[in-house]
C-alpha positions as CSV (number, residue, x, y, z in Angstrom):
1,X,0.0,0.0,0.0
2,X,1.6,2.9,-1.2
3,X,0.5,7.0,-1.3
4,X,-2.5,7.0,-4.9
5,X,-3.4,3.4,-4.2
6,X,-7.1,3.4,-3.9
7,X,-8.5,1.6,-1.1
8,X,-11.7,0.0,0.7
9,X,-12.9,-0.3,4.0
10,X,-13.2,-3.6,5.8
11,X,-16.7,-4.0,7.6
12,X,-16.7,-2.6,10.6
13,X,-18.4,-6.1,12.3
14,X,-15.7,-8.1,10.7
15,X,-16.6,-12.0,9.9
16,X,-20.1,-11.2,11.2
17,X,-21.5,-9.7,8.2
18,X,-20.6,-12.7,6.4
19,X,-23.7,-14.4,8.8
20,X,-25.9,-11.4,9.6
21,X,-25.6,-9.1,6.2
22,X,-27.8,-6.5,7.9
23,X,-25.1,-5.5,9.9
24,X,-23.2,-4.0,7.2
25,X,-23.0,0.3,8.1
26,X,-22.9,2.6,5.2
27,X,-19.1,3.4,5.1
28,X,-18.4,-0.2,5.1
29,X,-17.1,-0.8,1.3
30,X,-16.6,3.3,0.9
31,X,-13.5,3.8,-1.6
32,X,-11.3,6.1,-0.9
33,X,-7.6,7.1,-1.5
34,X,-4.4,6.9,-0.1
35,X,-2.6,10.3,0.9
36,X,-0.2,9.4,3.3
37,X,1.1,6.4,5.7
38,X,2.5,7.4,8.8
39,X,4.1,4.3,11.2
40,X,3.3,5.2,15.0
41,X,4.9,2.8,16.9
42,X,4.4,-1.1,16.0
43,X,1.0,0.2,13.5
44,X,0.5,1.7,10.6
45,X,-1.9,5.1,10.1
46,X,-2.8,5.6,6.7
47,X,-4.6,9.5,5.5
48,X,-7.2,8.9,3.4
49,X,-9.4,11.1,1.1
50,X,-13.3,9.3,1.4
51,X,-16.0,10.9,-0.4
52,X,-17.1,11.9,2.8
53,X,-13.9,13.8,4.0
54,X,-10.4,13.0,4.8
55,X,-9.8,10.9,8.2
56,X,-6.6,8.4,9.8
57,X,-7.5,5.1,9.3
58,X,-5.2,2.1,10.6
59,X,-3.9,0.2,7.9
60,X,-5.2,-3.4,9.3
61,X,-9.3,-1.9,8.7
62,X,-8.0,-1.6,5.2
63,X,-8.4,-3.8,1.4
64,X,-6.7,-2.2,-1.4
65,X,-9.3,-1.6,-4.0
């Protein structure tokens, strides 16, 4: 994952949705793209531009696109 890759979010309840798929939110899915990756201790932060605005996002709640 690298700055311009674009990127999905993983469901928020995890392997749940796979059972229950009306637990799935509305930014679950949401594509966005990679600004920046920022390594904070032993994780990774990731800036990302959403349709919805721009937020920090750890790398592990991410699926490249």
């Amino acid at each position: 994952m690298c700055p311009g890759d674009l990127v999905k979010r993983k469901p928020a309840w995890g392997a749940w949705v796979k059972y229950n798929p009306w637990m799935i939110d509305e930014k679950d899915g949401e594509i966005g793209m990679v600004l920046r990756i920022a390594k904070i201790g032993r994780t990774s932060d990731v800036k990302v531009l959403w349709p919805s605005g721009m937020t920090w996002v750890d790398k592990d709640s991410l699926d490249l696109a």
